[in-house]
C-alpha positions as CSV (number, residue, x, y, z in Angstrom):
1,X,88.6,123.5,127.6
2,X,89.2,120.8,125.6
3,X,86.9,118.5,127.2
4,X,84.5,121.1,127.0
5,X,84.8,121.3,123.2
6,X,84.5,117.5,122.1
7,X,81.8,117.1,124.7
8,X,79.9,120.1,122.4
9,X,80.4,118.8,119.4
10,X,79.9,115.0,120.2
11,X,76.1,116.5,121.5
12,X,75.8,118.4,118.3
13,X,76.4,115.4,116.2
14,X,74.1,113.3,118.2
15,X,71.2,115.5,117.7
16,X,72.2,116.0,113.7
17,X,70.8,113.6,111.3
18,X,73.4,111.8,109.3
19,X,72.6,112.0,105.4
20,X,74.4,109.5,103.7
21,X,74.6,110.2,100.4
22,X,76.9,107.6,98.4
23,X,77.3,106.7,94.9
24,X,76.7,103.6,93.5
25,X,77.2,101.5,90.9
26,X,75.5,100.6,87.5
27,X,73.3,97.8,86.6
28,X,76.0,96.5,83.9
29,X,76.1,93.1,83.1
30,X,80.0,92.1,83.0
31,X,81.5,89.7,81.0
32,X,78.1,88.4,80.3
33,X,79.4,87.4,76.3
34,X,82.4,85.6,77.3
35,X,83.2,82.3,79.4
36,X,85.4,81.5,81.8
37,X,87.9,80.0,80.1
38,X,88.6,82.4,77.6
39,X,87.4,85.8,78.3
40,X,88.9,87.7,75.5
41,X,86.5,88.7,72.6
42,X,86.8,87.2,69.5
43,X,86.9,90.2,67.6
44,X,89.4,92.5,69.9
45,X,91.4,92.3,73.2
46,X,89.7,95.7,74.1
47,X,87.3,94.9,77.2
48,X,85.0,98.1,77.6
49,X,83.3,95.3,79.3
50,X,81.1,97.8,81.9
51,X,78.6,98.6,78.9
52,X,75.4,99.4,81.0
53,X,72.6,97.0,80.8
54,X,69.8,99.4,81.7
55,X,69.6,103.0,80.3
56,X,71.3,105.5,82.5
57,X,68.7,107.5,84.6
58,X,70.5,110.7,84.5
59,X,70.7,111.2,81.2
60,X,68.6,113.4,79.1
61,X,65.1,112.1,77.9
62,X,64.7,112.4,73.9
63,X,62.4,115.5,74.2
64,X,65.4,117.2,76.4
65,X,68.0,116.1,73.9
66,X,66.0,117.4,70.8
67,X,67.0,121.2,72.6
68,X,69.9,121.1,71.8
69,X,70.0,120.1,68.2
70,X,71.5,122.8,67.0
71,X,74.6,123.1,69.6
72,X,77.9,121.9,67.7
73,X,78.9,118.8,70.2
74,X,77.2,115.7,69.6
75,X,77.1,112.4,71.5
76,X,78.8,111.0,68.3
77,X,81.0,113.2,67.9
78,X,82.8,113.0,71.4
79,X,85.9,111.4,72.4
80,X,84.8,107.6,72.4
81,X,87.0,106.5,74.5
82,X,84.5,108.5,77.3
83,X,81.8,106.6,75.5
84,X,83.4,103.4,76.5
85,X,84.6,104.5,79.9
86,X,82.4,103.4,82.6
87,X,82.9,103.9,86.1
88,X,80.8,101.1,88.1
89,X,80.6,102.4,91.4
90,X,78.3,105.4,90.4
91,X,75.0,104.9,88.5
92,X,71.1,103.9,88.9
93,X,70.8,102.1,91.8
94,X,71.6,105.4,93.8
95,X,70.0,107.1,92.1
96,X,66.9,105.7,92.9
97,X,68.2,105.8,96.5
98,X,68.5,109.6,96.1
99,X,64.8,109.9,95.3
100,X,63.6,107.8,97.7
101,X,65.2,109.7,100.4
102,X,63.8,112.7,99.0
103,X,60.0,111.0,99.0
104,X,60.7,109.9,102.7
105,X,61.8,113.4,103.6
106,X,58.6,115.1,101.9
107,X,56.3,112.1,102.8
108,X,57.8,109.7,105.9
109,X,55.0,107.3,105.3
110,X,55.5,107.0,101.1
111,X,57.4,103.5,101.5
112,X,57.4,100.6,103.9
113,X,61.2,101.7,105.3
114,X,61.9,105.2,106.8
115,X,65.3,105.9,105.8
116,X,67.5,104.6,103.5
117,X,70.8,102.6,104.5
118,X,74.0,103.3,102.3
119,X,75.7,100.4,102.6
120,X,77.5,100.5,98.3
121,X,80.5,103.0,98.8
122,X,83.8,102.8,101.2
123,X,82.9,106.3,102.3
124,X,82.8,106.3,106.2
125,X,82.7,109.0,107.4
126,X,79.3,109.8,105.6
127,X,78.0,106.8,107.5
128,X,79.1,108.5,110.7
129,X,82.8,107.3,111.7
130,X,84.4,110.4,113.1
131,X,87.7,111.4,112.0
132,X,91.4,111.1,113.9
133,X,91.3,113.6,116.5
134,X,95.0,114.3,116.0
135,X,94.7,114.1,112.6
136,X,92.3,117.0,112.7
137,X,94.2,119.5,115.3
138,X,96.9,118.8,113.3
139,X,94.8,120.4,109.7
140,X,93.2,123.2,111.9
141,X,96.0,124.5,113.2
142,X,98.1,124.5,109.4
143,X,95.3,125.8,108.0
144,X,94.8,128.6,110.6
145,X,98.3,129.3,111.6
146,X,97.8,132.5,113.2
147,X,95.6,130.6,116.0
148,X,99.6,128.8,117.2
149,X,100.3,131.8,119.0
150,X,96.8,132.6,121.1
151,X,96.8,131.3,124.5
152,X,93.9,129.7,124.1
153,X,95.2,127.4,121.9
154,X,97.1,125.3,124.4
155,X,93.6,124.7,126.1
156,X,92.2,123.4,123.1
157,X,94.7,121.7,121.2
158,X,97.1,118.8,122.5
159,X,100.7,119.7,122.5
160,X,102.1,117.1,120.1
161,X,99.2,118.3,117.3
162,X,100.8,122.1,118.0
163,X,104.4,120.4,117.4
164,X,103.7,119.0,114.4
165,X,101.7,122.0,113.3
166,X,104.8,124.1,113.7
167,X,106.8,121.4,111.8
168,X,104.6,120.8,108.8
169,X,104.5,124.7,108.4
170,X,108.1,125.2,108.3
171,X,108.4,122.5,105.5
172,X,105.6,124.5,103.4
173,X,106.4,127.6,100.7
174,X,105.5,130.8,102.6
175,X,103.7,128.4,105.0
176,X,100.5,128.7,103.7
177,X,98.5,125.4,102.8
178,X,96.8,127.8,100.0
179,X,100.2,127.5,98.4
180,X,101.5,125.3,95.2
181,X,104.2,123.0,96.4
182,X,106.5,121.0,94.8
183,X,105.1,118.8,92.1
184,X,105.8,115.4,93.8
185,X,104.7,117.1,97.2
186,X,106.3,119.0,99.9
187,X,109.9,117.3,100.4
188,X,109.7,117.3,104.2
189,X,105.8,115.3,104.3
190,X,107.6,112.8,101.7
191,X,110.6,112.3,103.9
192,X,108.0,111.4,106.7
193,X,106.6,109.5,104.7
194,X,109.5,107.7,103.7
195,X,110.5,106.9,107.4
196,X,107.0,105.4,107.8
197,X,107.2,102.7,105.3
198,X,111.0,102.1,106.6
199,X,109.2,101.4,110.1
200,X,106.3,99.2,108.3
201,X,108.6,97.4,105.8
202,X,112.3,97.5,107.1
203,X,113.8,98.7,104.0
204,X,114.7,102.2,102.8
205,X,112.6,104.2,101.0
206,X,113.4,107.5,98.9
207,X,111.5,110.7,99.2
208,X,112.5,110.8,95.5
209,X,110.2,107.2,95.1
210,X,107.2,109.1,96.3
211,X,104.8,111.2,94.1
212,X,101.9,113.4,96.3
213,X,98.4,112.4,94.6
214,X,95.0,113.7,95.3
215,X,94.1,110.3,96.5
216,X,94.8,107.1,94.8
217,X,93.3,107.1,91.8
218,X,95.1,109.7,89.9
219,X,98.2,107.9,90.6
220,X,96.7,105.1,89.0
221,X,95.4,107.3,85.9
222,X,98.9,108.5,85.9
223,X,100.6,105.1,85.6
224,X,97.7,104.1,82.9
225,X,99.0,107.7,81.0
226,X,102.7,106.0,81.3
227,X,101.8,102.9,79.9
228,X,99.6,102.5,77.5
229,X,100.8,103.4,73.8
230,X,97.4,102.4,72.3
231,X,94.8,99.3,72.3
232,X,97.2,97.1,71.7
233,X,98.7,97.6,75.3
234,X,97.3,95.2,77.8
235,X,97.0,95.6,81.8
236,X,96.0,92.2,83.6
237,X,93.8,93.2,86.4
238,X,91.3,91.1,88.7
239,X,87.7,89.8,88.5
240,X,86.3,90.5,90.5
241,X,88.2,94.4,90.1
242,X,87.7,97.8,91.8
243,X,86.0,99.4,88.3
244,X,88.8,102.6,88.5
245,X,90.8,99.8,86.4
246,X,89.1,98.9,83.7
247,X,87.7,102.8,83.6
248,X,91.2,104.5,83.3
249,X,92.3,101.6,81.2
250,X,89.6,101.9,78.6
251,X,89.7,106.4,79.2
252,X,93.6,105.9,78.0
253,X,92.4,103.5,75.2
254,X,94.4,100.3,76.5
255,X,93.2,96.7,76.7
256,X,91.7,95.2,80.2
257,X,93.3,91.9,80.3
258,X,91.2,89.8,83.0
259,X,92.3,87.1,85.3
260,X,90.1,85.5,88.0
261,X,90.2,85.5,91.4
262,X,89.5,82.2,92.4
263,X,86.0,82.1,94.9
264,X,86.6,78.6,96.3
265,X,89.2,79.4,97.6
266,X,88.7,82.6,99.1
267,X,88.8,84.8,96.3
268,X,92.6,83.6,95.5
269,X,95.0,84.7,93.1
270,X,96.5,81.3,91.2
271,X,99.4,82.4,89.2
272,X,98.7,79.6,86.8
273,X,95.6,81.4,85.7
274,X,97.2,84.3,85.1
275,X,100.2,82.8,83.1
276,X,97.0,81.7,81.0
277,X,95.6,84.8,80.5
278,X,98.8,86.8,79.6
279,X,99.8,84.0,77.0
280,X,95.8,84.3,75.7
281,X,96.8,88.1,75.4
282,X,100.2,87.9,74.2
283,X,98.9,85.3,71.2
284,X,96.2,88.0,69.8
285,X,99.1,90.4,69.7
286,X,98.6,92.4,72.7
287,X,101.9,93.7,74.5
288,X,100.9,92.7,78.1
289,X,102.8,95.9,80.1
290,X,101.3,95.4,83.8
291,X,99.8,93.8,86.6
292,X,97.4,95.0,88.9
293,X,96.9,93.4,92.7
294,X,94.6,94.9,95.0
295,X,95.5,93.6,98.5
296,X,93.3,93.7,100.9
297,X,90.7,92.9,97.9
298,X,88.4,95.1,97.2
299,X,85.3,94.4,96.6
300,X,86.0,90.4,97.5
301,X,87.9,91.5,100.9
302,X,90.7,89.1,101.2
303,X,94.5,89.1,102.1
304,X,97.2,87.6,100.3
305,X,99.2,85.5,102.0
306,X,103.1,86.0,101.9
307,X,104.0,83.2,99.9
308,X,101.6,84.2,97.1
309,X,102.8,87.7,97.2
310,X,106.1,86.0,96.3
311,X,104.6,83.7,93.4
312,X,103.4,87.4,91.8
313,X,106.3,89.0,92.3
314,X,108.4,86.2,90.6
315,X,106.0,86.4,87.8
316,X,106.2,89.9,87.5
317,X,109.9,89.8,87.6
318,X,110.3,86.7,84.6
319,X,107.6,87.9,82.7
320,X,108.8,91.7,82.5
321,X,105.6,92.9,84.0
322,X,105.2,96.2,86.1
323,X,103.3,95.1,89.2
324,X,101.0,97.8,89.9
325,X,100.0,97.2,93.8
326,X,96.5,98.9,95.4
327,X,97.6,98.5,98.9
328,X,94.9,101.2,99.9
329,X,93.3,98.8,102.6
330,X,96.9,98.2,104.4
331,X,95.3,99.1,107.8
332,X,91.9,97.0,107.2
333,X,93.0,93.3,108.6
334,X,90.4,91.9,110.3
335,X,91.8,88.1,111.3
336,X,94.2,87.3,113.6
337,X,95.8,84.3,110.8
338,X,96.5,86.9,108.0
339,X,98.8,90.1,107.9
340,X,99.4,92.7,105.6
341,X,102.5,92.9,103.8
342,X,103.5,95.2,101.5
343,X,104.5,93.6,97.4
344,X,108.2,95.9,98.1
345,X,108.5,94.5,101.7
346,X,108.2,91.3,99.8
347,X,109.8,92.0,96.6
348,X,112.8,93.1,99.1
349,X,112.8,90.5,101.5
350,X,113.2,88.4,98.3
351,X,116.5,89.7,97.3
352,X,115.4,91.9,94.2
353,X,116.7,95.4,94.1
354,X,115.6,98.5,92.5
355,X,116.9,97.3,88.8
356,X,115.0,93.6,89.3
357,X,111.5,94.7,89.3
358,X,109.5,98.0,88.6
359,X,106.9,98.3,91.3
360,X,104.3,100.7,92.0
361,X,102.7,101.1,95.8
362,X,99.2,103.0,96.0
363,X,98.1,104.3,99.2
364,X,95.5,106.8,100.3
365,X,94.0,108.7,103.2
366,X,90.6,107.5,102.3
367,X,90.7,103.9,103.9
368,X,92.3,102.6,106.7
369,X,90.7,103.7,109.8
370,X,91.1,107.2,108.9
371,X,88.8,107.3,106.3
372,X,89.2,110.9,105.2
373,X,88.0,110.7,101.7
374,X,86.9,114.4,100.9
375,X,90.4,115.1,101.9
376,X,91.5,113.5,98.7
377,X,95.2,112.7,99.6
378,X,97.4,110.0,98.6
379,X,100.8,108.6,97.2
380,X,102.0,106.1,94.8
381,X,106.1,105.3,95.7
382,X,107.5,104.0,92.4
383,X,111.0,102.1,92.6
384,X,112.7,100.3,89.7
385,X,112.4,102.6,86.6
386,X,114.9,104.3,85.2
387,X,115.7,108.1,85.4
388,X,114.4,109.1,81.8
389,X,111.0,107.2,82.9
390,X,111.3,109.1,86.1
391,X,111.6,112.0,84.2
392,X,108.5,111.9,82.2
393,X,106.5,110.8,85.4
394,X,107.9,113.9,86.7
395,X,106.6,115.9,83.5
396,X,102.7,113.7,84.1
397,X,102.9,115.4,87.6
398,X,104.1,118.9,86.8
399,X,100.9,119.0,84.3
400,X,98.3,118.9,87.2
401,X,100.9,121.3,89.3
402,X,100.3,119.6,92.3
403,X,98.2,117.8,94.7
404,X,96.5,119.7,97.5
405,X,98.1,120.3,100.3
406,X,95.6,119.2,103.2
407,X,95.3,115.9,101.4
408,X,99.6,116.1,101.3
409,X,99.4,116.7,105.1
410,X,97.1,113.8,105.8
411,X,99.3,111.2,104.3
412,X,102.1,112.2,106.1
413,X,100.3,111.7,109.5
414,X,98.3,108.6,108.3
415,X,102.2,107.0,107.8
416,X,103.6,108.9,111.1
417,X,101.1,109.0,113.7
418,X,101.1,110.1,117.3
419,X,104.1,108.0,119.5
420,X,104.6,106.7,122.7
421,X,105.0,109.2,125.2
422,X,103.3,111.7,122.9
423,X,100.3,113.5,124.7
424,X,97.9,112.4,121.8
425,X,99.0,108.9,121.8
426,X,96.7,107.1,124.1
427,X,93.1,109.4,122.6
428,X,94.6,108.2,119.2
429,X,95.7,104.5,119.8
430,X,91.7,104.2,121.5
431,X,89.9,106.2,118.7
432,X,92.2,104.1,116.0
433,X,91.3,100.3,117.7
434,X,87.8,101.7,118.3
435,X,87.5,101.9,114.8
436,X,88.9,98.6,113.3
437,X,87.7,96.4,116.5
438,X,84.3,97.9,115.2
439,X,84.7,97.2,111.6
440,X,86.0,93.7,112.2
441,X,82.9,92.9,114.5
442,X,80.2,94.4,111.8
443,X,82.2,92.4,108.9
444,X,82.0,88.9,111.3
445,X,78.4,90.0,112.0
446,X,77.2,90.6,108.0
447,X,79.1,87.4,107.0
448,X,77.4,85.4,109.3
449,X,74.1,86.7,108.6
450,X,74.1,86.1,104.8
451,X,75.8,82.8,105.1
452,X,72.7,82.2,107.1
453,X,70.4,82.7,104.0
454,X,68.7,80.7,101.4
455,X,71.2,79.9,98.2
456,X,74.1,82.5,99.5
457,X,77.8,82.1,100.5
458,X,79.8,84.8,101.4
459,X,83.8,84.1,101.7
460,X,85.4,85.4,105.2
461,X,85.9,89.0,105.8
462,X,89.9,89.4,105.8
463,X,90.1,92.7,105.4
464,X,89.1,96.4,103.7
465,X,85.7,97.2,103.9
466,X,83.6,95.3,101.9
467,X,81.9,91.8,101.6
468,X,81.5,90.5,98.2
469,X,78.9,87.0,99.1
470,X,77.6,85.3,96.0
471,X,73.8,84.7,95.7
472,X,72.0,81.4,93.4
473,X,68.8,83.3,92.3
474,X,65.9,81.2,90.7
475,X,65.5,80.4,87.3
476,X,62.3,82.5,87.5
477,X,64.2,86.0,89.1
478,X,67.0,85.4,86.5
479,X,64.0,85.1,83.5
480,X,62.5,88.2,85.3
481,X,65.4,90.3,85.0
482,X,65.6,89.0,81.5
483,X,62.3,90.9,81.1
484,X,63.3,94.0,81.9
485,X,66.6,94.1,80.4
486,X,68.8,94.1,83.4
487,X,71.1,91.8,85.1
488,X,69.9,89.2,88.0
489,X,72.3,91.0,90.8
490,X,70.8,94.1,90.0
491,X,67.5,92.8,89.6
492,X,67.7,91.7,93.0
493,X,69.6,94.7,94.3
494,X,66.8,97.1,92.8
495,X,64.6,95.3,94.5
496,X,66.2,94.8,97.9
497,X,66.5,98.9,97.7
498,X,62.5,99.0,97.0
499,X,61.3,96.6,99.8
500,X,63.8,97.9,102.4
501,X,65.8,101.0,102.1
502,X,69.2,99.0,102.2
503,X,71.9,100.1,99.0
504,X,74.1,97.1,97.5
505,X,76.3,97.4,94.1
506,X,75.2,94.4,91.6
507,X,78.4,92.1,91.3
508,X,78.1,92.7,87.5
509,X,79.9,96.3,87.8
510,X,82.6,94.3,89.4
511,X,82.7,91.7,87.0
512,X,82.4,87.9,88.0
513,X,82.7,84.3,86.4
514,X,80.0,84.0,83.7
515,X,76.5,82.6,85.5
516,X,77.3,83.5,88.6
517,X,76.3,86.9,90.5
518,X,76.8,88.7,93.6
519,X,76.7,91.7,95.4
520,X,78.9,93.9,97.2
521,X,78.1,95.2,100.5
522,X,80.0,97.5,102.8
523,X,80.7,96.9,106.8
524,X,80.6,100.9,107.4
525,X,77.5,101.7,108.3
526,X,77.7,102.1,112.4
527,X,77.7,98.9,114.9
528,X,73.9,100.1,116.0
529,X,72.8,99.8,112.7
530,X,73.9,96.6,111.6
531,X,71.1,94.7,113.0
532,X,68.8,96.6,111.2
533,X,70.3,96.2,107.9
534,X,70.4,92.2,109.1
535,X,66.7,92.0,110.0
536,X,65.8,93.8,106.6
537,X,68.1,91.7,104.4
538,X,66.9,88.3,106.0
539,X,63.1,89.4,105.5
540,X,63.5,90.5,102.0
541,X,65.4,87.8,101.0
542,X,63.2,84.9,102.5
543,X,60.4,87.0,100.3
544,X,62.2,87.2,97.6
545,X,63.4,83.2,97.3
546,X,59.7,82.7,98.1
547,X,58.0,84.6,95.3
548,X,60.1,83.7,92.5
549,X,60.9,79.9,93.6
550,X,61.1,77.9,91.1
C-alpha cells in the first residue's frame, strides 16, 4: 500500500510541470558612496545602504497614484523607517522573470529560451526537491489525528512516523495543531529539541534557552526589537550579508555597522577588520551592541573554521558584544576539510559559561536538506542573559502569541530524526544523502563552470546553497549601466535573464567592496538541469564580454 502510494505520486509529479516562482532581489547599488577603508558616512552611522538604483517596477505609475489624492495616507507621511527598509532578495529582476514566464506561457516562441530557470532564492522545494518522507507522515498524521486509529493507516504510514505522531500529540493542548501553544513553543518539541543540540554539540541545553519562531527571521527581528534603543545603536554584520540584517536593523531604526568578509581568502572573517570597524563606530558615538556571523555564509557559501570561531567568540566576550549566530545552513557542508560547528559548541568547549558570553543560535526548517520553507518553523536558543532580559523576550514573544505549530513540529524532527533500528531510518538516511550528495555535486559543477569564464572567479563552494563568484565587467558594460541608471551586476544580470531565461541576484543587494561586483547564484535547481543553466551561462557570457569589450 505504501509502495503503491509514493509510486502514484512520484508519476503524478513527473507529469506536473514545476513552476518556480522565486523572489529576487533589487538592482540596488550597495555601498557605492563609500570606500573600503572606511565605510561609515560622513554625515551618520545609519546605513540604509539598499537604496534602489532603478525605480521599483511594482509600484504605482504617476497616473495610478494621482487616484488617490484625496485618501489621508501619503508616501510622506508613513513610518520612514519602512521608507528606508529594503529587503534585497525581492525586487525587479523577478519581476521581469514573472512576465516573461507569463509571455512564454501565452506565446512559447516570444523569446529565444522556453522557460525560465530560478536559480536567485534558497527555496528548494519550488525547484523540485521533495520533502522528508518521515518528516511528512509525521505532519499528516498530527494534523489528521483521527486517521491513527483506521487500519489502513498502518499500510500507509511507517510505524515510527505513527509513534511519533502519538507522541507529539500528547505533548500538544487538546491535541489539536489548530491550537495556540505555549508562547516559546510546545515544552515537549523544545525538550527534543534540546536533546538534539546535546547530541550535535555535547553540552546541555535548556528547553527554557529555546524560543519557537515561525522561521528564522522573526527571531532575528525579535533580537533587533531587544536591542536597539534608537540610531545610535550599532549591529556589526557582514559584507557581503544576507539583506534580512540590514532590513530589520534599519525597520527598528538601528545603525548597520559593516565589516568585510575577506574574498581572497575565501570570503574570511579577520577579526582585525572588525576590531577596526567597531572602533570607527564606537568613535562617531555609536554604542556597538552585537555581532552577526552567518556560518555557513550565505550568499558567499563558506565555513568557518574552528579556530576562527574561537577568535569571534573571544572578541565578543572582551568587547561585550552579543554574538548573534545564523547557523541556518548547519546541515549544508559540502567539503570533506571543513565541518560545522556550532559558536556555543565553541563558546563551550572554550570554557565560558552561561554568565561569560550572551549568545544567540538561529536555526530553521527552511535549509538543510529539508528545505521546508512554506512550513515557516524555526528557533533561536539564547543562553547568557539574565532573567529580567529573559523576561522581556518572553513579553516580545507573547505579543505574536505563538508560532505555528506545523512549523514547531518540523523543528523538532529536523533536530531528532529517524534512528537506527527505526523502520524509517534507512528511506530517510538515503532520501537525506540523496539530497546533499546532489547539492554538493551541482555546487562543484557551477563553480567549475564559472571559474571557466572570461574575467570571473568564484571562491569554493563550502557549504549552504549558494555561490557568490565575482565578475570584472568592461569599462564599456560598467558606462552602459551608467546609462541607464543601474548597477553593472544588475546590468549584467538583467541581461543574462533577457538572452537566456536563467535568474541571478546582482551582488549590489548583498553589498560588496566598492568597484567590485558579483552575483549570487543558487545550486538548487535539479542535477538534470544544471547543464542547461551551464550551457546558457557560458554562451551569454562569451556574448556578452564580446559585445561590450573594451
Amino acid at each position: 500500500m505504501r509502495k503503491f502510494a509514493a509510486e502514484k505520486s512520484n508519476n503524478l509529479l513527473a507529469h506536473r510541470k514545476i513552476c518556480a516562482v522565486s523572489l529576487q532581489h533589487p538592482t540596488a547599488s550597495v555601498f557605492s558612496s563609500q570606500s573600503h577603508q572606511n565605510p561609515l558616512p560622513q554625515s551618520s552611522i545609519l546605513l540604509r545602504f539598499l537604496s534602489s538604483a532603478a525605480s521599483n517596477p511594482s509600484a504605482p505609475s504617476e497616473s495610478m497614484a494621482s487616484d488617490y489624492s484625496s485618501t489621508p495616507i501619503k508616501i510622506d507621511s508613513i513610518n520612514p523607517k519602512v521608507l528606508e527598509c529594503e529587503y534585497a532578495v525581492r525586487g525587479e529582476i523577478v519581476n521581469l522573470a514573472q512576465k516573461l514566464q507569463e509571455d512564454l506561457k501565452v506565446n512559447p516562441d516570444s523569446h529565444p529560451f522556453n522557460e525560465i530557470i530560478y536559480c536567485n532564492i534558497g527555496n528548494p522545494q519550488s525547484l523540485g526537491q521533495q520533502p522528508i518522507t518521515f518528516f511528512r507522515e509525521v505532519l499528516a498524521l498530527c494534523d489528521h489525528p483521527a486517521i491513527l486509529d483506521k487500519g489502513e493507516t498502518q499500510g500507509i504510514f511507517s510505524a515510527d512516523s505513527i509513534e511519533r505522531a502519538f507522541q507529539i500529540l500528547d505533548q500538544i493542548p487538546g491535541r489539536a495543531t489548530g491550537a495556540y501553544s505555549h508562547s516559546q513553543g510546545i515544552k515537549g518539541l523544545r525538550d527534543t529539541i534540546c536533546s538534539g543540540i546535546e547530541a550535535r554539540d555535547g553540552f546541555p541545553a535548556d528547553p527554557n534557552d529555546i524560543f519557537l519562531t515561525d522561521g528564522a527571521s522573526p527571531a532575528v527581528h525579535m533580537m533587533m526589537q531587544l536591542l536597539i534603543r534608537s540610531e545610535n545603536d550599532g549591529i556589526l554584520c557582514p559584507i557581503p550579508q544576507y539583506p534580512l540584517y540590514s532590513a530589520s536593523i534599519a525597520l527598528h531604526g538601528g545603525s548597520l555597522v559593516p565589516y568585510y568578509l575577506d574574498e581572497a581568502t575565501g570570503w574570511g572573517l579577520e577579526v582585525s577588520d572588525v576590531k577596526k570597524q567597531l572602533e570607527a563606530a564606537r568613535s562617531k558615538g555609536i554604542d556597538v551592541r552585537a555581532l552577526v556571523v552567518i556560518n555557513p555564509g550565505n550568499p558567499t557559501g563558506q565555513v568557518l573554521a574552528e579556530s576562527n570561531q574561537q577568535q569571534i567568540v573571544d572578541f565578543c566576550k572582551n568587547e561585550g558584544l552579543v554574538l548573534l549566530a545564523d547557523e541556518v545552513y548547519q546541515e549544508n557542508i559540502y567539503v570533506p576539510d571543513k565541518q560545522f560547528h556550532s559558536f556555543k559548541k565553541v563558546a563551550r568547549s572554550m570554557g565560558y559559561g552561561e554568565k561569560d558570553i550572551s549568545l544567540v543560535s538561529f536555526q530553521s526548517v527552511s535549509k538543510g536538506y529539508y528545505g521546508e520553507c512554506g512550513k515557516r518553523g524555526g528557533y533561536m536558543e539564547v543562553t547568557g542573559f539574565a532573567p529580567e532580559i529573559r523576561e522581556q523576550m518572553y513579553k516580545l514573544a507573547s505579543v505574536n502569541l505563538c508560532s505555528n505549530i506545523s512549523g514547531q513540529i518540523l523543528a523538532s524532527l529536523v533536530m531528532s530524526p529517524p534512528k537506527v533500528g527505526d523502520e524509517s531510518y534507512e528511506s530517510y538516511t538515503a532520501e537525506r544523502e540523496g539530497i546533499l550528495s546532489s547539492l554538493a555535486r551541482r555546487a562543484k559543477t557551477l563553480e567549475d563552470a564559472l571559474n571557466s569564464l572570461e574575467g570571473v572567479t568564484c571562491n569554493r563552494a563550502e557549504g549552504a546553497m549558494y555561490l557568490f563568484p565575482r565578475i570584472s565587467l568592461p569599462n564599456k558594460a560598467i558606462e552602459a549601466a551608467k546609462s541607464v541608471k543601474t548597477a553593472p551586476d544588475a546590468f549584467y544580470a538583467r541581461r543574462l535573464l533577457n538572452a537566456t531565461g536563467v535568474v541571478v541576484v546582482p551582488g549590489s543587494g548583498f553589498g560588496q567592496v566598492p568597484g567590485t561586483w558579483h552575483f549570487r547564484c543558487t545550486i538548487l535547481p535539479q542535477e538534470d538541469r544544471i547543464p542547461a543553466i551551464v550551457s546558457r551561462l557560458t554562451d551569454f557570457h562569451k556574448a556578452f564580454m564580446d559585445e561590450y569589450r573594451d
